[in-house]
N, C-alpha and C positions, 0 to 999 in steps of 0.2 A: 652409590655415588659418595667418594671419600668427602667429609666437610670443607677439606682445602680448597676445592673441586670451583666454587663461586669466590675464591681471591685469588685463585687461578686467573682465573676468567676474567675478572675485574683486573688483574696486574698485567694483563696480555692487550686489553682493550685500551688501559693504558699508556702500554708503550706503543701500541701499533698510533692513538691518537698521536703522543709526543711524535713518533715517525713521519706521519703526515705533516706536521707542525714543521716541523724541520727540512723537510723536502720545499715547503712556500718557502719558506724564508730562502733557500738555497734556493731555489727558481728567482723570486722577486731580486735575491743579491747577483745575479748572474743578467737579468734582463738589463740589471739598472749598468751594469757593468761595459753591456753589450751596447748601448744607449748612447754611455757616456763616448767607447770607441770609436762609434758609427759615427758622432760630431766632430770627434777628434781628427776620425780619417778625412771625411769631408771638407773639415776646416786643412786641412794641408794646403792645395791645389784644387784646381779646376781639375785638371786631370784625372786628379784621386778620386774627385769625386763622382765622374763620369765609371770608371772603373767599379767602383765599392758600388752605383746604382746598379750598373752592367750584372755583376756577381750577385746581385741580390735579388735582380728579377730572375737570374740561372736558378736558385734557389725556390723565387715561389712556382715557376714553373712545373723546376723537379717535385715540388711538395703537391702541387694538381695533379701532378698525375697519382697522386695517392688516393684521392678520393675519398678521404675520411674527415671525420669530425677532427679528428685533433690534426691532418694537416691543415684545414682552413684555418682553425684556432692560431696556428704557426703562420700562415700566409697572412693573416691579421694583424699580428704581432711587425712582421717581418714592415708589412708596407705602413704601420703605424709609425715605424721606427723612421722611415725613408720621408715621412711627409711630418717629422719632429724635429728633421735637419736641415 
């Protein structure tokens, strides 16, 4: 095993952290983003806001029928959002 072999290793664990690091922040800037919209649409009209619920329950729906850990994680998020506006 050549000596570079462990900062190999170490500069790959590295980037794969920073990776990860970067993926939160892009999620967390994307929720806050999606947060801010859903208020926004909802403050328009009543209408709008009957509409943006209507599509959002289409959503947790579609996400049930997935049956996994990460769509409930989603359908979490999703009805957090609804009961934030």
């Amino acid at each position: 095993m050549p000596d570079s072999s462990p900062n190999a290793a170490s500069r790959l664990y590295a980037l794969a952290v920073a990776r990860d690091t970067a993926n939160l922040v892009d999620l967390d800037a994307s929720l806050a983003l999606a947060r801010a919209s859903a208020r926004t649409l909802m403050a328009l009209s009543p209408q709008a806001a009957l509409l943006f619920k209507s599509f959002a329950q289409e959503e947790i729906d579609r996400l049930s029928l997935d049956c996994t850990e990460e769509s409930e994680g989603s359908i979490a998020i999703v009805r957090e959002t609804l009961n934030m506006v």
